[in-house]
N, CA, C and O atoms as a MOPAC input file, in Angstrom:
PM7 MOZYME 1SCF
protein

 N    -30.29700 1     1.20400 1  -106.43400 1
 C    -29.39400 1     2.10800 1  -107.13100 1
 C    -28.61300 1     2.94700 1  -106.11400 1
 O    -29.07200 1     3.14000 1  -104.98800 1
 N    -27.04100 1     3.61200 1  -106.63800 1
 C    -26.73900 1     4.70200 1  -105.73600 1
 C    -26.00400 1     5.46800 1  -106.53800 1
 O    -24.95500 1     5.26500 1  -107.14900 1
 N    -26.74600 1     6.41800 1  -106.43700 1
 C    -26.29000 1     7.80600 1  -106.83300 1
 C    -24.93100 1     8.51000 1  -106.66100 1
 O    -24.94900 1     9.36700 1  -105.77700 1
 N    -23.78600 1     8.35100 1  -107.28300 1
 C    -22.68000 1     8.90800 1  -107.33700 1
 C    -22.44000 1    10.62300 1  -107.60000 1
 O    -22.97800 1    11.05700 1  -108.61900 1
 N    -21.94700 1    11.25800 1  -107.05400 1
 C    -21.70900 1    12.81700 1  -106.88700 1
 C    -20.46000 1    12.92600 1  -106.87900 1
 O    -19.99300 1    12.23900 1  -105.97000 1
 N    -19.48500 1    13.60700 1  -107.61300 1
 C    -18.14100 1    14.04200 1  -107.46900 1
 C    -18.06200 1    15.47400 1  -107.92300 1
 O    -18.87800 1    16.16300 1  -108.53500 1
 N    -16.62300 1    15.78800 1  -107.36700 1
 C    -16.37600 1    17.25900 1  -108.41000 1
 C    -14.96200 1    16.68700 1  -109.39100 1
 O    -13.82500 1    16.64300 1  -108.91900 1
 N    -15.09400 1    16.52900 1  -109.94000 1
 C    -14.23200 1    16.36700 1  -111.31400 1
 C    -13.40400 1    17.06100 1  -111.52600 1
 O    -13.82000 1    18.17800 1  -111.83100 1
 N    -12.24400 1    16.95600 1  -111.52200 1
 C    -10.39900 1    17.61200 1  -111.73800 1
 C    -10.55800 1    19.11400 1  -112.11000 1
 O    -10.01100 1    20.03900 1  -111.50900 1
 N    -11.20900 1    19.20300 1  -112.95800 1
 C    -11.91100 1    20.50600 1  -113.52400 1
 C    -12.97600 1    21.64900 1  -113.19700 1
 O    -13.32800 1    22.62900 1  -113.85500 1
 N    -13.42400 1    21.09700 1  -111.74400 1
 C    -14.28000 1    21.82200 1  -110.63300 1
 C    -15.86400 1    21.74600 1  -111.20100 1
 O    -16.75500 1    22.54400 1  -110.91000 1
 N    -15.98100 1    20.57400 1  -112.08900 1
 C    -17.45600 1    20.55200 1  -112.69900 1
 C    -17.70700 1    19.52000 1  -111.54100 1
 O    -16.71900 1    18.86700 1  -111.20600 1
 N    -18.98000 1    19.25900 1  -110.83000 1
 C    -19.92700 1    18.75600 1  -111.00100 1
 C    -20.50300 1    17.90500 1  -111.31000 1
 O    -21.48000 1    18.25100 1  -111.97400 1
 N    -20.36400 1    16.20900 1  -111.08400 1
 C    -20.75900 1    15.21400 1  -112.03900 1
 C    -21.56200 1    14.13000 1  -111.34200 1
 O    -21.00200 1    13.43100 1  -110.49700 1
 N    -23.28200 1    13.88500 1  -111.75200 1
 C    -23.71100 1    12.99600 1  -110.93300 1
 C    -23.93700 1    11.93500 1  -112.08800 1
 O    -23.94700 1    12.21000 1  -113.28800 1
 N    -24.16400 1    10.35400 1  -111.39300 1
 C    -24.68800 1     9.50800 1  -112.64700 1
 C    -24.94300 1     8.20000 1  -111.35400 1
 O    -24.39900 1     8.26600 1  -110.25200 1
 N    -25.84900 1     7.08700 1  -111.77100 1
 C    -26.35800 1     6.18000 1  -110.83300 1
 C    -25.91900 1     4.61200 1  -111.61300 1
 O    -25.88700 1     4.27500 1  -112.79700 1
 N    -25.62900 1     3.92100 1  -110.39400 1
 C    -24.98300 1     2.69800 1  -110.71300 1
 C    -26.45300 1     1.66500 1  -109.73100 1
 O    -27.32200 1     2.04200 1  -108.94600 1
 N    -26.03300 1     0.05500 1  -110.40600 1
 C    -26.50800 1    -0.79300 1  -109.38300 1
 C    -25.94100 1    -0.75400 1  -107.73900 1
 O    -24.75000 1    -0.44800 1  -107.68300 1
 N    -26.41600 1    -0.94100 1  -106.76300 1
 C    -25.88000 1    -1.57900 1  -105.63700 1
 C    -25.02600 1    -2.72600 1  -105.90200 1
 O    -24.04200 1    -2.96400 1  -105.20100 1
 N    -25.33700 1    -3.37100 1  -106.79300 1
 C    -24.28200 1    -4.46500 1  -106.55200 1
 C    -23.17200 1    -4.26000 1  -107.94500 1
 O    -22.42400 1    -5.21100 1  -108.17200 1
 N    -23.09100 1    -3.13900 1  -108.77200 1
 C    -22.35600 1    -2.78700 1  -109.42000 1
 C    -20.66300 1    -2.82100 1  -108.77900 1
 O    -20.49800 1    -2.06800 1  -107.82000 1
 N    -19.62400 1    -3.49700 1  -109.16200 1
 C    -18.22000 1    -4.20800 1  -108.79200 1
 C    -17.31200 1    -2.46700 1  -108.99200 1
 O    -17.65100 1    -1.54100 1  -109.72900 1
 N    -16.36300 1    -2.52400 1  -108.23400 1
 C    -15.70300 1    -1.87800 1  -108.54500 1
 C    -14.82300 1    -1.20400 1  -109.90200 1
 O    -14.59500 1    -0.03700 1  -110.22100 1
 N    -14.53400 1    -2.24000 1  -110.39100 1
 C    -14.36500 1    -1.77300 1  -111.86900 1
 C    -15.89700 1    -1.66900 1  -112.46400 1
 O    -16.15900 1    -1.85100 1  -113.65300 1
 N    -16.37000 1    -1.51300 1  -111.96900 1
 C    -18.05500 1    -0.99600 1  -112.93700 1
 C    -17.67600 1     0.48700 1  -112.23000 1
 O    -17.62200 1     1.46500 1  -112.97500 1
 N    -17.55500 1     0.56300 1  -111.55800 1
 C    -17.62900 1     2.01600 1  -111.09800 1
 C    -16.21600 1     2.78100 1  -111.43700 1
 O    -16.25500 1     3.99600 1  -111.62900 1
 N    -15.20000 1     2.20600 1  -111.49800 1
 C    -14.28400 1     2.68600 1  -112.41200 1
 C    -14.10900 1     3.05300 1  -113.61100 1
 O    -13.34100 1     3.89800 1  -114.07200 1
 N    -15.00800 1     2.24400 1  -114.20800 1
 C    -15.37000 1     2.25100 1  -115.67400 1
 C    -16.09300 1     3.05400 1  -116.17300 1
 O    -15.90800 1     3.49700 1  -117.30700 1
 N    -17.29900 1     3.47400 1  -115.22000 1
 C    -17.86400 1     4.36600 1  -115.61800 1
 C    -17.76600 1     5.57300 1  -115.47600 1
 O    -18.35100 1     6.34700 1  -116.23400 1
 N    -16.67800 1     6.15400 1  -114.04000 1
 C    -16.32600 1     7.50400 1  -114.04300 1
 C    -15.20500 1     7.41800 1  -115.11300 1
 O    -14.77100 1     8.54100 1  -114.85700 1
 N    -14.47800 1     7.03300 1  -115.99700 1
 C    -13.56400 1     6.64700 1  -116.65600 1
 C    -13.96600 1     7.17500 1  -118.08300 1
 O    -13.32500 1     7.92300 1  -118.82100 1
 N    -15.07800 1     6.64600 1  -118.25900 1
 C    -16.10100 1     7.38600 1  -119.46100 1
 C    -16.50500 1     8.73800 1  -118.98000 1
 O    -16.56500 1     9.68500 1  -119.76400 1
 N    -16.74800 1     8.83900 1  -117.88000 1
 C    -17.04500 1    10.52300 1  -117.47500 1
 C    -16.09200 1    11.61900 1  -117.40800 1
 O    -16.23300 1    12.83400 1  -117.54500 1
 N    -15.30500 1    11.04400 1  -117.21600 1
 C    -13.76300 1    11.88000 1  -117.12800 1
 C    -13.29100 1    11.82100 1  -118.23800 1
 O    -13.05200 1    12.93600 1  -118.70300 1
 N    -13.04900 1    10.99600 1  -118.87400 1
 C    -11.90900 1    10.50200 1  -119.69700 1
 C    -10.85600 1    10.44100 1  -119.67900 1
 O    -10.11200 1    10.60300 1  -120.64700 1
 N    -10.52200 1    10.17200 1  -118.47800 1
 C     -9.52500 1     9.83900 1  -117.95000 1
 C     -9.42700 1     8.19200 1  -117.30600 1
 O    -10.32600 1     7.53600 1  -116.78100 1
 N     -7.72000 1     7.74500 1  -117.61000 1
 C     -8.03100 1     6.01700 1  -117.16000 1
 C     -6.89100 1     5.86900 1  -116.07900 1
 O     -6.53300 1     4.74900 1  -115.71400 1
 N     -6.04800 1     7.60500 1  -115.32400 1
 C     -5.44800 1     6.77300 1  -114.25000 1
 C     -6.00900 1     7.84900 1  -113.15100 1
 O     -5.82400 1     9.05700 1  -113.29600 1
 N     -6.67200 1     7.32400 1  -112.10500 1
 C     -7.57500 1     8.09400 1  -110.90100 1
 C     -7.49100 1     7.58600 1  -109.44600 1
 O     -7.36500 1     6.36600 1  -109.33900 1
 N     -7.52600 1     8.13800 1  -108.57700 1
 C     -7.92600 1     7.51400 1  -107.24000 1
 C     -9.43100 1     7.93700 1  -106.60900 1
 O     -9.78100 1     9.11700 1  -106.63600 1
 N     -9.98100 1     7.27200 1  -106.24800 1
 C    -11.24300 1     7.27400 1  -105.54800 1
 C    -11.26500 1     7.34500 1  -104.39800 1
 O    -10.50700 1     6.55300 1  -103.83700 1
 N    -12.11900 1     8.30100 1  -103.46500 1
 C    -11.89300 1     8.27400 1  -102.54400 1
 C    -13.32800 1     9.28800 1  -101.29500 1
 O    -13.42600 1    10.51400 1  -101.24200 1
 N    -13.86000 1     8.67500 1  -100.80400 1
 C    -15.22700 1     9.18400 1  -100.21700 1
 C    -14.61300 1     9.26200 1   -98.39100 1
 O    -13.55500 1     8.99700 1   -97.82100 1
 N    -15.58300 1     9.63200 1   -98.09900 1
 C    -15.44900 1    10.77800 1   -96.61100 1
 C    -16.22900 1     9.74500 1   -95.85100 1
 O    -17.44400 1     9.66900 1   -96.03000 1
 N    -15.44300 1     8.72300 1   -94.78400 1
 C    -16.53400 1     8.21900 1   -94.04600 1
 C    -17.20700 1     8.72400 1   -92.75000 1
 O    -17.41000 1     9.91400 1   -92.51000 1
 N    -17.52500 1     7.71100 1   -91.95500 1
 C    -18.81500 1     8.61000 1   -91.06100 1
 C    -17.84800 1     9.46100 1   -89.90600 1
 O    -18.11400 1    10.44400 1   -89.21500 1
 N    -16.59400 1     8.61500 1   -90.02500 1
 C    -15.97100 1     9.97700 1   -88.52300 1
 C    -15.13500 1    10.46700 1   -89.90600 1
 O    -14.09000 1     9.85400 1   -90.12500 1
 N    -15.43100 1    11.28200 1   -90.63400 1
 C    -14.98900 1    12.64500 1   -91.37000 1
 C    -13.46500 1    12.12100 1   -91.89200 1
 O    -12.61200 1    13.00700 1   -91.94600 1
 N    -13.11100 1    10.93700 1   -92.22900 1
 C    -11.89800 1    10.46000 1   -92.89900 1
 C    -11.88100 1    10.19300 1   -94.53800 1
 O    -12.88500 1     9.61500 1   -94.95400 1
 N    -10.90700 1    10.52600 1   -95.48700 1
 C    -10.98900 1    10.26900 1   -96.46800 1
 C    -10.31600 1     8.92500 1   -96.92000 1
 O     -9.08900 1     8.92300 1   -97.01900 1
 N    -10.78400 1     8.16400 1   -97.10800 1
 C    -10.99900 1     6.73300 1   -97.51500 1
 C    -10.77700 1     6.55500 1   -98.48200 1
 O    -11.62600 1     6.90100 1   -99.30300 1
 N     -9.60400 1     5.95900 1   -98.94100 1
 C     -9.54900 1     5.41600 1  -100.52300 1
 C    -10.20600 1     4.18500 1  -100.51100 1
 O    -10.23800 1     3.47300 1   -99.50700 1
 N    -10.91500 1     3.79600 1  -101.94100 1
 C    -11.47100 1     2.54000 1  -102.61300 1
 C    -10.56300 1     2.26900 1  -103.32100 1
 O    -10.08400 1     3.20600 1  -103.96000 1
 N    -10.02000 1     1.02500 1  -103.47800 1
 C     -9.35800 1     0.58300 1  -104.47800 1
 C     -9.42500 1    -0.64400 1  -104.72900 1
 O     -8.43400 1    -1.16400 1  -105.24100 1
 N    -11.18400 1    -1.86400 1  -104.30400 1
 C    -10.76200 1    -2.84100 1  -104.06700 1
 C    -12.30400 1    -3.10400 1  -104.44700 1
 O    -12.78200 1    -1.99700 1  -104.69800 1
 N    -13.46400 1    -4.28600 1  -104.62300 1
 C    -14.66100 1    -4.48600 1  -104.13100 1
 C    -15.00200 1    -4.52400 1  -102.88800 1
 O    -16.18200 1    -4.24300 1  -102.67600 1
 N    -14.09100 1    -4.88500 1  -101.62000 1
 C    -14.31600 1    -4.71300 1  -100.48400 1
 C    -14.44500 1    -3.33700 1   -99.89900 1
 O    -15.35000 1    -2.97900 1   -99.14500 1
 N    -13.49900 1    -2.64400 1  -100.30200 1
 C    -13.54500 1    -1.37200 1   -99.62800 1
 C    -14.98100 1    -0.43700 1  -100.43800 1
 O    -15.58400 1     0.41100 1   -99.78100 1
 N    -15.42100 1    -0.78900 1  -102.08700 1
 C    -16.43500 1     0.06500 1  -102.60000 1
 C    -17.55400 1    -0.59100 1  -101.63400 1
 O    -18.15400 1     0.36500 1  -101.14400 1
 N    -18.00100 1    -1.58100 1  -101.23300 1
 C    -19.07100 1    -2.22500 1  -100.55100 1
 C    -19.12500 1    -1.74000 1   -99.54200 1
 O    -20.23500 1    -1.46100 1   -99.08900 1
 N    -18.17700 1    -1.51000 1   -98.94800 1
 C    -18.02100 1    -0.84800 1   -97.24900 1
 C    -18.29700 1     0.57000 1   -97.42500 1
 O    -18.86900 1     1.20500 1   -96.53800 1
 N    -17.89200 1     1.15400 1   -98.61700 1
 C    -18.20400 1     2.57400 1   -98.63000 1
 C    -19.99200 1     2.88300 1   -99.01500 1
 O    -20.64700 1     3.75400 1   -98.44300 1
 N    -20.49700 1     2.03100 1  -100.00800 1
 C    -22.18900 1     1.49600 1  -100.21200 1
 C    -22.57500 1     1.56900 1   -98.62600 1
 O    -22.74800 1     2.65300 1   -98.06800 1
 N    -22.69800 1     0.27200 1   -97.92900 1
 C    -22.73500 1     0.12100 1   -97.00700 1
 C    -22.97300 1     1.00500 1   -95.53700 1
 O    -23.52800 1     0.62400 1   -94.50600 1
 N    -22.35500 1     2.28900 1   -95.84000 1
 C    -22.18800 1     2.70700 1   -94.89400 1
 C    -22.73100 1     4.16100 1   -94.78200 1
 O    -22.67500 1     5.00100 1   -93.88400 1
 N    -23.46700 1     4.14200 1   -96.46400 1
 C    -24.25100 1     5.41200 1   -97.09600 1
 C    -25.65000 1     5.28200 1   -96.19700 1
 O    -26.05000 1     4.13900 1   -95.97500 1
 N    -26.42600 1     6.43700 1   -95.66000 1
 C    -27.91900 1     6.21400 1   -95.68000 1
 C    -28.43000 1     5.81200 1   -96.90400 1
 O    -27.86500 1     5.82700 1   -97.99800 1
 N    -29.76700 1     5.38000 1   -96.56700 1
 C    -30.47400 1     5.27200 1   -97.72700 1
 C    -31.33000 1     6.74900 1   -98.04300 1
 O    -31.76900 1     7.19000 1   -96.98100 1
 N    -31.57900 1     7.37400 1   -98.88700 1
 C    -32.35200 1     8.34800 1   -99.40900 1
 C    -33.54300 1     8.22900 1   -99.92000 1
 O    -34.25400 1     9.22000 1  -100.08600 1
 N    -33.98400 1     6.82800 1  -100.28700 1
 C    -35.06000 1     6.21300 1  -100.42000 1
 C    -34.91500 1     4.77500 1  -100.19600 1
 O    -33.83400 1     4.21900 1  -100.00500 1
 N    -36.38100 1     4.03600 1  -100.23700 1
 C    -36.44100 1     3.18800 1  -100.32100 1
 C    -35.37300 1     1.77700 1  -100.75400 1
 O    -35.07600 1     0.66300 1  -100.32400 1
 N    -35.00400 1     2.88300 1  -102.11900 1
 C    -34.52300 1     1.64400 1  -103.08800 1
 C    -32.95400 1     2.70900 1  -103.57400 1
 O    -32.23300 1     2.55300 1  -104.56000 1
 N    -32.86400 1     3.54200 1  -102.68900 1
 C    -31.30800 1     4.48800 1  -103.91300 1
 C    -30.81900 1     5.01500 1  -102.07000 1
 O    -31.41500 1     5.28400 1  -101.02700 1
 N    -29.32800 1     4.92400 1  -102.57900 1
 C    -28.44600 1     5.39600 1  -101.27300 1
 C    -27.63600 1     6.55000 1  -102.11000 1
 O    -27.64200 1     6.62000 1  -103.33800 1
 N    -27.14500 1     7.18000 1  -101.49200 1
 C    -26.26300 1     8.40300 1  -102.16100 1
 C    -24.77100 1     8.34600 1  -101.36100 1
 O    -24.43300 1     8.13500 1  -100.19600 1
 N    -23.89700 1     8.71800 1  -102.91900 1
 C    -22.24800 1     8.18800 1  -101.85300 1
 C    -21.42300 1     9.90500 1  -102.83600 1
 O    -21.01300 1    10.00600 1  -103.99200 1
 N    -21.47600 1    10.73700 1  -101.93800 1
 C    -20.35600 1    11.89400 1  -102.55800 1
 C    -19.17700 1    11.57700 1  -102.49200 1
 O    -18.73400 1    11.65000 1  -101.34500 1
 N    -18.17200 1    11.11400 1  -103.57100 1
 C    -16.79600 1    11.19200 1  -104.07200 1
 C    -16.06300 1    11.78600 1  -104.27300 1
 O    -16.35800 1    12.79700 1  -104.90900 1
 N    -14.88200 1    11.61800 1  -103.95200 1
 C    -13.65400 1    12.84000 1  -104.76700 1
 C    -12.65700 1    12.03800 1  -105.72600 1
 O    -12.22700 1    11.06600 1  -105.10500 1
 N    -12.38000 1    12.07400 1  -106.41900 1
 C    -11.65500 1    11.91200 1  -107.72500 1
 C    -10.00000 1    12.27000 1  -107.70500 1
 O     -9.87400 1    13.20300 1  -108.49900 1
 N     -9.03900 1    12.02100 1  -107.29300 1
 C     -7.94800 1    12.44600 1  -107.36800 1
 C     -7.22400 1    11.89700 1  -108.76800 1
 O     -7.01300 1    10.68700 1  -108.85700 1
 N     -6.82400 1    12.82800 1  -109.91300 1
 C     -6.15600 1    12.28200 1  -111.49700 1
 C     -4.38600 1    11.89100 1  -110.44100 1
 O     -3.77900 1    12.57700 1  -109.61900 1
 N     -4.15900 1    10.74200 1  -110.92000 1
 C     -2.63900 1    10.12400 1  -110.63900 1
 C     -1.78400 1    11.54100 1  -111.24100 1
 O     -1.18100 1    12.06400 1  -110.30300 1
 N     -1.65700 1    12.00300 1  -112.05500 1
 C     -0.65800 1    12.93700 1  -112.49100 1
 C     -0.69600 1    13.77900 1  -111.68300 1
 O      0.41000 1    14.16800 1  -111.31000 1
 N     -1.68700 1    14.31600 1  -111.16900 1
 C     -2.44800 1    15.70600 1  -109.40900 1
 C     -1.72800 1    15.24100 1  -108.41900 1
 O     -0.91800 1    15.95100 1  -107.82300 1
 N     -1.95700 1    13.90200 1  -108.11100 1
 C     -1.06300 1    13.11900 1  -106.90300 1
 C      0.15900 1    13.38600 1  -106.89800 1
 O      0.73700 1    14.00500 1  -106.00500 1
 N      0.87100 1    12.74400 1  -108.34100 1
 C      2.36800 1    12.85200 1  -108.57800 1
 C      2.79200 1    13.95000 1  -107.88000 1
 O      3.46700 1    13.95600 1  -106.85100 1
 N      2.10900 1    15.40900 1  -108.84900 1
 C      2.46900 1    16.45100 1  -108.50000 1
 C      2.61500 1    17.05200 1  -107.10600 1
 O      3.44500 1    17.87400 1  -106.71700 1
 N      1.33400 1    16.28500 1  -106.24800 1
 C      1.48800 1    16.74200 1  -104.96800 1
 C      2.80200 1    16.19300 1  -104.42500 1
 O      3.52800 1    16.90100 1  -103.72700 1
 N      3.09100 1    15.01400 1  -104.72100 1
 C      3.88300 1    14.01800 1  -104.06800 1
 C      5.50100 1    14.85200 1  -103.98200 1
 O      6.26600 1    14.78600 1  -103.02000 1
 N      5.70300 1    15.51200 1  -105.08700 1
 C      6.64800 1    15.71200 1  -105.63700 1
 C      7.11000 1    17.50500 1  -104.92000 1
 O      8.14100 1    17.95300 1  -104.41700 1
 N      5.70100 1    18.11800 1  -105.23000 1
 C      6.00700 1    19.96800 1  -104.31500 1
 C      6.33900 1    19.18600 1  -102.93500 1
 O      7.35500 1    19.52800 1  -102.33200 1
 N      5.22800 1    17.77200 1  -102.21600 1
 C      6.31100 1    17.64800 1  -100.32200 1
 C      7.21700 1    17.43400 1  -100.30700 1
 O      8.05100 1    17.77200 1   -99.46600 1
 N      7.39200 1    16.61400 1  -101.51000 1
 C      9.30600 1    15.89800 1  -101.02900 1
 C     10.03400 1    17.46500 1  -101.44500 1
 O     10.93700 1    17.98100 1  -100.78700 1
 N      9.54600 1    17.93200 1  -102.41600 1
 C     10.33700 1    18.98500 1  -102.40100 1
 C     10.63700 1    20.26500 1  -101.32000 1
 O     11.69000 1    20.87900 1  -101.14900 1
 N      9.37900 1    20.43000 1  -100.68600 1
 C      9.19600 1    21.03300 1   -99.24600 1
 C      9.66600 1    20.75700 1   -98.37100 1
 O      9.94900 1    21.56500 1   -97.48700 1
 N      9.96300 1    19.24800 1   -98.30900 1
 C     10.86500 1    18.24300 1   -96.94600 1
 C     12.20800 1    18.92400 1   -97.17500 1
 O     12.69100 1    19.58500 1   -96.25600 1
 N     13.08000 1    18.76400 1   -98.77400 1
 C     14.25000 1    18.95600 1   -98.58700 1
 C     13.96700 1    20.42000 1   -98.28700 1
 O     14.19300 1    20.61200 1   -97.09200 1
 N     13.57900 1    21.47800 1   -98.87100 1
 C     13.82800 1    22.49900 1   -98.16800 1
 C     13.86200 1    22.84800 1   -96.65900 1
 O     14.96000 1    23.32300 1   -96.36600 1
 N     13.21800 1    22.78500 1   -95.86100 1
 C     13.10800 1    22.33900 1   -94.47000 1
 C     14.01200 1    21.59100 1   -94.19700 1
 O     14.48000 1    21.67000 1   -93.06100 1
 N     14.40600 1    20.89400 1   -94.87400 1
 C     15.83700 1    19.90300 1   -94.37800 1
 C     16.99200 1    20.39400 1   -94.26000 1
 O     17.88700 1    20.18900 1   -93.44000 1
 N     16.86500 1    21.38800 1   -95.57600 1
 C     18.20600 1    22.49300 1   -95.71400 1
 C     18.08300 1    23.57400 1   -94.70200 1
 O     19.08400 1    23.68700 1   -93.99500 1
 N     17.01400 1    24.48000 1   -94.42700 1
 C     17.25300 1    25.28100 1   -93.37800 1
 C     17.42000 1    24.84100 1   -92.13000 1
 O     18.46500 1    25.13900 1   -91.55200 1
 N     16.59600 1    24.18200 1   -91.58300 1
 C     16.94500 1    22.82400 1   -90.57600 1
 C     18.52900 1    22.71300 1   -90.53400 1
 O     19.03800 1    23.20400 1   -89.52700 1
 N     19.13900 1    22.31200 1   -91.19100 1
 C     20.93200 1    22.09700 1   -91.13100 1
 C     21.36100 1    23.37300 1   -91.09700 1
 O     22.20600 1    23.50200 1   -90.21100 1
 N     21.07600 1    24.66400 1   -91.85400 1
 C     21.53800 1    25.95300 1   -91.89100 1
 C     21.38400 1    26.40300 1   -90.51900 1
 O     22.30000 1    27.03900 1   -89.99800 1
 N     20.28400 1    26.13100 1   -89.86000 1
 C     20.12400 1    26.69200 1   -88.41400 1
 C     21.13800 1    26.33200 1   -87.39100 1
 O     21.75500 1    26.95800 1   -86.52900 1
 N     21.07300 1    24.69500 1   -87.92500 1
 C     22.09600 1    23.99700 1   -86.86000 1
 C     23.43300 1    24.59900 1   -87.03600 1
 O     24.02000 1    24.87200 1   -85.98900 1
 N     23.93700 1    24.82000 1   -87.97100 1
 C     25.14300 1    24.97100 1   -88.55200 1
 C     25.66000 1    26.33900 1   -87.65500 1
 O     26.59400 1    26.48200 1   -86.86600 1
 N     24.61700 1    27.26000 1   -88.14900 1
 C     24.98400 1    28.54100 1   -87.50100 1
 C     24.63600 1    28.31200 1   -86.06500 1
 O     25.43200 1    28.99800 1   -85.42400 1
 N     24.08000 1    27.87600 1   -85.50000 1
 C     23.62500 1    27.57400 1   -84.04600 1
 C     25.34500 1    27.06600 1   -83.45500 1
 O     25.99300 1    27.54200 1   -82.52200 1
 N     25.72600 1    25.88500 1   -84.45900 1
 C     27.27000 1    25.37100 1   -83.85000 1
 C     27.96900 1    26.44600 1   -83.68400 1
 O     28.58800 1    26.74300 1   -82.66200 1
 N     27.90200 1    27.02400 1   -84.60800 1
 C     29.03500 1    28.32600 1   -85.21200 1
 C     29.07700 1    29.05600 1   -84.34100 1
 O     30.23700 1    29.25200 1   -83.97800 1
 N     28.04400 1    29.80800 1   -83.56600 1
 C     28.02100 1    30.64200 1   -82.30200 1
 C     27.82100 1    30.04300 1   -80.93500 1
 O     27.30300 1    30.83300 1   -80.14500 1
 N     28.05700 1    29.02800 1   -80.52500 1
 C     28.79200 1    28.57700 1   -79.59900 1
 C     29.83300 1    27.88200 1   -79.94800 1
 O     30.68600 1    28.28300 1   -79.15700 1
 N     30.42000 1    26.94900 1   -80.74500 1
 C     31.96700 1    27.47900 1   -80.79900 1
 C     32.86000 1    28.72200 1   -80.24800 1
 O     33.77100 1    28.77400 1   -79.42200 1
 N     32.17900 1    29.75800 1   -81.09600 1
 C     32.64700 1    30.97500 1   -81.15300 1
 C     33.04900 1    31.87900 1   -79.69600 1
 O     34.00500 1    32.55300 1   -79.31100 1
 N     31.63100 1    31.42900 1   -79.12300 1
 C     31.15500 1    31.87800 1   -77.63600 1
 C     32.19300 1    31.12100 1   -76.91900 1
 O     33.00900 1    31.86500 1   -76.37500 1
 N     32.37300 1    30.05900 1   -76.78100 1
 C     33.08800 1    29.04800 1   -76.25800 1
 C     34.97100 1    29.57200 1   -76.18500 1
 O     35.80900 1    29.52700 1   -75.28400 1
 N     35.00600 1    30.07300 1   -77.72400 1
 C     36.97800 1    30.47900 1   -77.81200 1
 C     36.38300 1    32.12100 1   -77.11800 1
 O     35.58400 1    31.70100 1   -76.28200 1
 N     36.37400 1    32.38400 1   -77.09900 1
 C     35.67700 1    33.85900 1   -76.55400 1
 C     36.19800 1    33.48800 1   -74.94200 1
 O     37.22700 1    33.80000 1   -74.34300 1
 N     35.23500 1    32.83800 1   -74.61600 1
 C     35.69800 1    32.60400 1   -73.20400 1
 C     36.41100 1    31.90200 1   -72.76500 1
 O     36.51000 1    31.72400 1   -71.55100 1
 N     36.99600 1    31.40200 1   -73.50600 1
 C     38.32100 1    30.45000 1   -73.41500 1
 C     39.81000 1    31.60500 1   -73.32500 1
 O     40.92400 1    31.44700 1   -72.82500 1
 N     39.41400 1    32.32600 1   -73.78500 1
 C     40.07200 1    33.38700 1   -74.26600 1
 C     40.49300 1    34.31700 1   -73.33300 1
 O     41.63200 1    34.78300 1   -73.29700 1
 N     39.27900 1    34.68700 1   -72.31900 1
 C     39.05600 1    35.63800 1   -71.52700 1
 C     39.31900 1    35.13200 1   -70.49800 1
 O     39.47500 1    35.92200 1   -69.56700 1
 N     39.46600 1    33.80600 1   -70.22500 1
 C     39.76800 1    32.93200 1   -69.13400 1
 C     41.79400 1    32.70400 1   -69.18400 1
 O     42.69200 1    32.56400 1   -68.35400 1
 N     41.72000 1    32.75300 1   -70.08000 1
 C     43.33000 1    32.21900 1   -69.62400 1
 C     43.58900 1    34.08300 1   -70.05900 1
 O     44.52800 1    33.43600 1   -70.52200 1
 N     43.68100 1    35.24500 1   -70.28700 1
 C     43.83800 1    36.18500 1   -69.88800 1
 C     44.10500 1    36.76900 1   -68.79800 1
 O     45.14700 1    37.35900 1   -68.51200 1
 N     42.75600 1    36.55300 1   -67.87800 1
 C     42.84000 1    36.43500 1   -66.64900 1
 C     44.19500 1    35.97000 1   -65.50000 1
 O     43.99100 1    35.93300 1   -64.28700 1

């Protein structure tokens, strides 16, 4: 068996135990009933401290795999749960953060041109005076 642990969109708390050889959509399926929710990303912390998406039977096996065992016969795998609509949203405040930064970024430049131009007829100025 291995013992699944997440914190759930909602900051609860949720443990429940699957087979070892339980398939990825078994384990989809069943946080799916726990949530009630059916669009999610999965995603566990491997051993050099990276967050790892599952989205495949290969990658849930590798994430099994790579759990200690806690006993004999049960390994333990702590999860995080990301809801697709949470993502969106994130996806959506960076791009929106990029263009801002994009805009002051050009505002800087802009005024940056603007005062050497400026500097430039200035002494262009003071030069043929002379």
């Amino acid at each position: 068996m291995i013992s699944i642990k997440f914190k759930a969109p909602d900051s609860t708390l949720r443990r429940f135990s699957i087979s070892l050889t339980s398939t990825f959509k078994e384990l989809e399926g069943r946080i799916s009933e726990v949530l009630k929710e059916k669009e999610f990303i999965i995603k566990y912390k491997d051993s050099e401290g990276d967050l790892v998406t599952i989205t495949n039977n290969e990658e849930w096996y590798e994430a099994i795999n790579e759990q200690p065992k806690i006993s004999t016969t049960t390994k333990s795998l702590l999860i995080d749960i990301f809801l697709i609509s949470q993502t969106q949203q994130l996806t959506q405040q960076s791009a929106q953060q990029l263009t801002q930064q994009s805009a002051q970024q050009s505002t800087q430049q802009s005024t940056q041109q603007s005062t050497q131009q400026s500097t430039q007829q200035s002494t262009q100025q003071s030069t043929q005076q002379s």
